[in-house]
MDAnalysis code that builds the backbone (N, CA, C; Angstrom):
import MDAnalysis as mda
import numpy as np

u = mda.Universe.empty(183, n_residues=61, atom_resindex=np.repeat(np.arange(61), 3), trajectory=True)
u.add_TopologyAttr("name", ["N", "CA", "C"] * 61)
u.add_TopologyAttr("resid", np.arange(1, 62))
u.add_TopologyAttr("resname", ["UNK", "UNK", "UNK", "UNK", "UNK", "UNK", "UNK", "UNK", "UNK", "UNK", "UNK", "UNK", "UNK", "UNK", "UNK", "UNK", "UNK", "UNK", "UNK", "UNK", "UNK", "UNK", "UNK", "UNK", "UNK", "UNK", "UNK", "UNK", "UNK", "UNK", "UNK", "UNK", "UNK", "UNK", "UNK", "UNK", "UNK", "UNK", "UNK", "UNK", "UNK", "UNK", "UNK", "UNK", "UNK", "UNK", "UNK", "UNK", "UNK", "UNK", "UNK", "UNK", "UNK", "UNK", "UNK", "UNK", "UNK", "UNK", "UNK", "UNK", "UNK"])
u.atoms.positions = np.array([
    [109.441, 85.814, 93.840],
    [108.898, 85.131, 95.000],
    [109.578, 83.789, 95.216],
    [109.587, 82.950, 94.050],
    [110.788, 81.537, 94.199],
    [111.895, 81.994, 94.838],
    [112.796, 82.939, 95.140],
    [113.800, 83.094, 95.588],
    [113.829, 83.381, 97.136],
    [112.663, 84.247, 97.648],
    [112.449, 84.378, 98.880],
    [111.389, 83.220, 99.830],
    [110.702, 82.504, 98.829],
    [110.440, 80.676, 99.161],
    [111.397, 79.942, 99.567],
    [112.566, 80.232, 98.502],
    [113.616, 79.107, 98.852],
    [114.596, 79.679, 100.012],
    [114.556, 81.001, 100.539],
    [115.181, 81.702, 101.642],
    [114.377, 81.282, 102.691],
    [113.242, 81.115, 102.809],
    [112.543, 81.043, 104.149],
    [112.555, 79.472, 103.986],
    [112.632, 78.284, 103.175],
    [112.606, 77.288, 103.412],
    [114.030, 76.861, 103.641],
    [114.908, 77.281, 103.654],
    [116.511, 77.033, 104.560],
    [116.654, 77.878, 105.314],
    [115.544, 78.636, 106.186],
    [116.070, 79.004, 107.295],
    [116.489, 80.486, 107.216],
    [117.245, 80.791, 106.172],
    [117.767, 82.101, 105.551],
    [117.292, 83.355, 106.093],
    [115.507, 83.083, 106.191],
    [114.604, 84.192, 105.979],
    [113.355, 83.891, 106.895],
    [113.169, 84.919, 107.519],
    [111.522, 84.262, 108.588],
    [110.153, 83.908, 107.850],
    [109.719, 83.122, 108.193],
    [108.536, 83.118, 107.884],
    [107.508, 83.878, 108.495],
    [106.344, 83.984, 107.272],
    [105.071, 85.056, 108.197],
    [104.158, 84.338, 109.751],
    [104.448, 83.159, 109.467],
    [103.451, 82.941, 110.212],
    [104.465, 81.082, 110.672],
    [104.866, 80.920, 112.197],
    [105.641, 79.702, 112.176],
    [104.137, 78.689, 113.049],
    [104.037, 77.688, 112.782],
    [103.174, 76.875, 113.166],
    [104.306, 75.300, 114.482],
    [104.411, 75.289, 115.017],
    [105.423, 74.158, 116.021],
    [104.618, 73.591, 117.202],
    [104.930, 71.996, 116.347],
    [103.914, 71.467, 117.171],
    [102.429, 70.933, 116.745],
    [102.242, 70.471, 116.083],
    [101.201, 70.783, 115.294],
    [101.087, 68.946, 114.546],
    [99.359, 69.187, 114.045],
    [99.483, 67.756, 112.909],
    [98.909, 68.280, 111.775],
    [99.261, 67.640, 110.622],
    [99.006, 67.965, 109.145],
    [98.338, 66.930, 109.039],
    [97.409, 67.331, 108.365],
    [96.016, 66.051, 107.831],
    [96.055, 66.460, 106.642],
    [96.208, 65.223, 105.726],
    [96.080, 65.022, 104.222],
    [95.026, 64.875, 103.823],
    [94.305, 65.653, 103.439],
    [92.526, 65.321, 102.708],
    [92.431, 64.987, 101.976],
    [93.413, 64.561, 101.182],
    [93.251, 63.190, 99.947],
    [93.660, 62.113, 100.276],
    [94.343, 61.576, 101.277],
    [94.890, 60.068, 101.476],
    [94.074, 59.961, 102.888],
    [93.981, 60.993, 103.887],
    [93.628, 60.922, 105.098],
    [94.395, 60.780, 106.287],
    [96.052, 60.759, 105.352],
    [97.023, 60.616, 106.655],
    [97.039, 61.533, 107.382],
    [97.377, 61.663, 108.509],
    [97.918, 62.671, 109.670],
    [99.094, 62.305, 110.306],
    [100.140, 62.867, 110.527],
    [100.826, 63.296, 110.795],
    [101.881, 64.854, 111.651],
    [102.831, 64.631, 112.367],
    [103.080, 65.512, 113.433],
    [103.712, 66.454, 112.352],
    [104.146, 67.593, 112.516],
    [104.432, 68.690, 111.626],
    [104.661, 69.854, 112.273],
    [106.040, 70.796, 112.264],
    [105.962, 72.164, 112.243],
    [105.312, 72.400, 110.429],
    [104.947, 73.788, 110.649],
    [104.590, 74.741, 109.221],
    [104.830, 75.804, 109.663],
    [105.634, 76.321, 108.638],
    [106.043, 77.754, 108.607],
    [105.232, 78.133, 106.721],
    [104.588, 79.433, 107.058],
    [103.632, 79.891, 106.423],
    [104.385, 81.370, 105.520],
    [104.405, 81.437, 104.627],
    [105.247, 82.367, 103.538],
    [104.417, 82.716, 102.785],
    [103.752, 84.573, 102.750],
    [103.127, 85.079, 101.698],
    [101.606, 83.948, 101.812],
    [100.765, 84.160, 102.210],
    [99.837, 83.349, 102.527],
    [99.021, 84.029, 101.395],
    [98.565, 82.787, 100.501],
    [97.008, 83.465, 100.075],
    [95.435, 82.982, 100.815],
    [94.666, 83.648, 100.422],
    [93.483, 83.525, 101.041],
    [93.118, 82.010, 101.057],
    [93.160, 81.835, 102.313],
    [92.821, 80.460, 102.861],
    [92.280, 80.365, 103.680],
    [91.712, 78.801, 104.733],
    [91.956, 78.294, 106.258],
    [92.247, 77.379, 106.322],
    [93.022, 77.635, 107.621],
    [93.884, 76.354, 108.391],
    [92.874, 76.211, 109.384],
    [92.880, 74.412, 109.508],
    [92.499, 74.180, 110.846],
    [93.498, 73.090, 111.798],
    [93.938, 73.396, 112.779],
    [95.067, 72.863, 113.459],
    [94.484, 72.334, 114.735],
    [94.965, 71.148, 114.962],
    [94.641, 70.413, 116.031],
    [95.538, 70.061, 116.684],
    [95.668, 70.333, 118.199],
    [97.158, 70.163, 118.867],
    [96.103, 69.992, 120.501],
    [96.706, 68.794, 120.614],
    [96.383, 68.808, 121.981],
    [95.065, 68.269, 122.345],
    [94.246, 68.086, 121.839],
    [92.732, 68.262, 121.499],
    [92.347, 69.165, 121.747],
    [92.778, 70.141, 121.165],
    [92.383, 71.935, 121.177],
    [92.054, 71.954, 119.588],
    [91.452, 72.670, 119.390],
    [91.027, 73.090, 117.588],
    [91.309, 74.404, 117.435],
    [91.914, 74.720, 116.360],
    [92.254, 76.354, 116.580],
    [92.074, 76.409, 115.009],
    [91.000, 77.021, 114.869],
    [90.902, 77.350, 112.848],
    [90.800, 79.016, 112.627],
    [91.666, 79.275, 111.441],
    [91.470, 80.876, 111.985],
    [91.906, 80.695, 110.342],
    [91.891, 81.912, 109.723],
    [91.560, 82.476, 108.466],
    [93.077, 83.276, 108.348],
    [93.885, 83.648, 106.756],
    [95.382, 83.970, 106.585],
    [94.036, 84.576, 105.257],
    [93.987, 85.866, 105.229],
    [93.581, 86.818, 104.100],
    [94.292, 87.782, 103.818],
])
């Protein structure tokens, strides 16, 4: 799996899921910040993404 991580993080290889456009919120410091995410082999999680003042939270199982 490290090898096809490091393929989709240069581009090499698609990711499952591309996120553009977007802000990343740090829930331990509280920063936010603008951000693409590209999403590889997802484990059971949620994202919640805020763009625009739109909220879009949806579930990667």
């Amino acid at each position: 799996m490290n090898k096809d991580l490091i393929q989709v993080s240069l581009g090499e290889s698609p990711a499952d899921l591309y996120i553009e456009g977007g802000k990343v919120i740090n829930v331990f410091s509280g920063e936010i910040y603008e951000a693409n995410v590209a999403v590889f082999r997802p484990l059971k999680t949620q994202f919640t993404i805020y763009s625009n003042s739109d909220i879009l939270i949806f579930r990667v199982v």
